[in-house]
C-alpha positions as CSV (number, residue, x, y, z in Angstrom):
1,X,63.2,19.1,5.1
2,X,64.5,16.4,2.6
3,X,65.6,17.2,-0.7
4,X,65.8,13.7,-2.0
5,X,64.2,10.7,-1.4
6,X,66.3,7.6,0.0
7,X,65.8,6.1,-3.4
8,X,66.7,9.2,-5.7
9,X,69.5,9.4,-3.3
10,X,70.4,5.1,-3.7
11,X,70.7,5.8,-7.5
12,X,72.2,9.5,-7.8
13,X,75.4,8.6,-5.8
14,X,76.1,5.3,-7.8
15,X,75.3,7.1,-10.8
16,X,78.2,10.0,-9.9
17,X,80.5,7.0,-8.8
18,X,79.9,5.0,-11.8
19,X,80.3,8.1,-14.1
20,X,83.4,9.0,-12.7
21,X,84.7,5.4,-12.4
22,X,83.9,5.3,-16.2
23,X,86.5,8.5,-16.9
24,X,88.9,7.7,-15.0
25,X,89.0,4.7,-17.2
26,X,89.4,6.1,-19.7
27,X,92.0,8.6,-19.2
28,X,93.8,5.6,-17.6
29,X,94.4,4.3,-21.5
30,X,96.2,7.2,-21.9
31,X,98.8,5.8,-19.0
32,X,101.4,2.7,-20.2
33,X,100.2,-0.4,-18.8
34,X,101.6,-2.9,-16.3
35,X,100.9,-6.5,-14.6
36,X,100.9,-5.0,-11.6
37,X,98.4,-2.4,-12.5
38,X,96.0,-5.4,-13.7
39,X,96.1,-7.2,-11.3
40,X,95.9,-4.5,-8.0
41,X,92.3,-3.3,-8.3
42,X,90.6,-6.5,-7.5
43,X,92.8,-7.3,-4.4
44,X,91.8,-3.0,-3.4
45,X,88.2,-4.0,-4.6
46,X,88.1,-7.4,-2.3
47,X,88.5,-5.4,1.0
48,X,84.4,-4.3,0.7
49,X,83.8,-8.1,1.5
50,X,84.3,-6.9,5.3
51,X,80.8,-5.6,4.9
52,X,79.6,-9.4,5.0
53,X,80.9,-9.2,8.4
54,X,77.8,-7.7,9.4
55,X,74.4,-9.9,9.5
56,X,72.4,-7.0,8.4
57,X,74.2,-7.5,4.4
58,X,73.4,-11.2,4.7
59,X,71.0,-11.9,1.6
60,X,70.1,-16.2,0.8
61,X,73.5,-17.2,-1.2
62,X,71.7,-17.8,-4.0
63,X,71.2,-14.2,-4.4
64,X,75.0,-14.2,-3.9
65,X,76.0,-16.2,-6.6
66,X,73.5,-14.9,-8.4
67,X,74.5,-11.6,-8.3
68,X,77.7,-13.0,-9.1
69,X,77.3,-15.0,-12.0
70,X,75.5,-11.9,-13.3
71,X,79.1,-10.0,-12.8
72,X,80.7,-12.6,-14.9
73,X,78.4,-12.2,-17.7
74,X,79.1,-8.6,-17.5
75,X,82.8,-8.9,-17.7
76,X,81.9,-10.5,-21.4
77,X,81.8,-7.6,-23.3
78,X,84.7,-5.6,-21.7
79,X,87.1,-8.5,-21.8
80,X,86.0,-8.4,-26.0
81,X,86.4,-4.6,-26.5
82,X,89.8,-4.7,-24.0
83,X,92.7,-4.8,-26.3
84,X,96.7,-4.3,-25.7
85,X,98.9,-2.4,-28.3
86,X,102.6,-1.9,-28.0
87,X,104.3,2.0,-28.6
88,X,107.8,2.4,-28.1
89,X,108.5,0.1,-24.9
90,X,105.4,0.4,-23.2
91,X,102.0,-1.7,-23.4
92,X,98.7,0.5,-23.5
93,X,95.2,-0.3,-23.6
94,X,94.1,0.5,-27.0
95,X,91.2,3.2,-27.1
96,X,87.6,1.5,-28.1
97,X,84.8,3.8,-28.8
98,X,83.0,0.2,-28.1
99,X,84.4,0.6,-24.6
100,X,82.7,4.0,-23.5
101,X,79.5,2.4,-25.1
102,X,79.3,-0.6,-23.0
103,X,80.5,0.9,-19.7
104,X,77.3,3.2,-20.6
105,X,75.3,0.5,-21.1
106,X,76.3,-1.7,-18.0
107,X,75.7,1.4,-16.0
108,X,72.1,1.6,-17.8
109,X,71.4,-1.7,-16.9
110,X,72.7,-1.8,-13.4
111,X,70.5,1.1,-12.8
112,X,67.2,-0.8,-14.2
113,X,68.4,-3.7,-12.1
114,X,68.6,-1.5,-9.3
115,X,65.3,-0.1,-9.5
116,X,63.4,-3.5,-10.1
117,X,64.9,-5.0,-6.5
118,X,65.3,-1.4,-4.6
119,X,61.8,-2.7,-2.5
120,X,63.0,-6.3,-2.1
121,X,66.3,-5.7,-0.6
122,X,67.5,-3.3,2.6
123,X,69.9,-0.8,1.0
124,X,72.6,-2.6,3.0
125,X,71.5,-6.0,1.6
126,X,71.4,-4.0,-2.4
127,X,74.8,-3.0,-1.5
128,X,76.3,-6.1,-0.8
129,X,74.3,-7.5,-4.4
130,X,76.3,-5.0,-6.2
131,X,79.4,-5.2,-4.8
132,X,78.8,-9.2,-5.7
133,X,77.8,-7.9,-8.9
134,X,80.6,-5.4,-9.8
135,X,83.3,-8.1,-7.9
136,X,82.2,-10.8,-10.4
137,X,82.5,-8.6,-13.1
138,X,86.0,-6.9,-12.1
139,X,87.9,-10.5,-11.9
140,X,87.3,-12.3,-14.8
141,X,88.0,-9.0,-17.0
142,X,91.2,-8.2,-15.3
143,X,92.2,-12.5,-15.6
144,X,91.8,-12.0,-19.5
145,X,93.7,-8.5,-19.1
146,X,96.5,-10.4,-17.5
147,X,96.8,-12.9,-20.0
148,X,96.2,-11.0,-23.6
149,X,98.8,-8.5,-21.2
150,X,101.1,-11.4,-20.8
151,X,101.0,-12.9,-24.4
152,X,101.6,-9.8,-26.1
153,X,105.0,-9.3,-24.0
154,X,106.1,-12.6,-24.6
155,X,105.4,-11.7,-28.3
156,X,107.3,-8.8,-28.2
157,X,110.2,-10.3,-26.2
158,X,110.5,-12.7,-29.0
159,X,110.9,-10.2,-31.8
């Protein structure tokens, strides 16, 4: 007996995952900020490209970079709500109520997105699309983090 479908199921779990992805970013703004802690996730995010090892994620690379270049475009509004403040000696991600918004939003989206291809793709091949997706959203965000991150320490080493 099956509960739920194979496509409830493909958008329930990245629905949970998402949602709690989305809090743990934001209790992380509560936590002091660091280069190190900018720049780590993308190198722990990169290690899902082993699943290209397997032919069965292959999709045509334009879908790749497509998927891709969507990711960048993505990482748009979360590199314009992501701002750095300074208390005491530590840098912290200022809190955005813009933030929550369009983390809901992207989720909303990637969910629509997800439902339009869901019969075009295997869910191995979907996979991969996100990951390409999420990948090329990830870098380009943490890049500006890094360098808003570095200016505003140079700043403050100044004063």
């Amino acid at each position: 007996m099956q509960i739920l479908s194979s496509t409830a199921l493909g958008i329930l779990v990245p629905l949970v995952m998402a949602t709690l992805v989305i809090f743990v970013r934001m209790r992380r703004q509560k936590k002091p900020v660091s280069a190190r802690s900018i720049i780590l996730p993308p190198f722990f995010m990169a290690t899902g490209f082993a699943m290209f090892f397997f032919p069965e994620a292959a999709t045509p690379p334009m879908y790749d970079f497509t998927a891709f270049l969507v990711g960048i475009v993505f990482s748009i509004p979360l590199i314009l709500t992501s701002r750095f403040e300074i208390v005491g000696q530590d840098v912290y991600l200022k809190r955005s109520k813009a933030f929550f918004i369009i983390l809901m939003g992207l989720l909303v989206i990637r969910l629509i997105i997800k439902l339009i291809i869901n019969d075009s793709f295997t869910p191995i091949q979907t996979g991969g699309l996100f990951f390409l997706l999420a990948f090329g959203m990830l870098v380009p965000w943490r890049i500006a983090m890094l360098y808003m991150y570095r200016q505003l320490t140079k700043k403050a080493a100044r004063t």
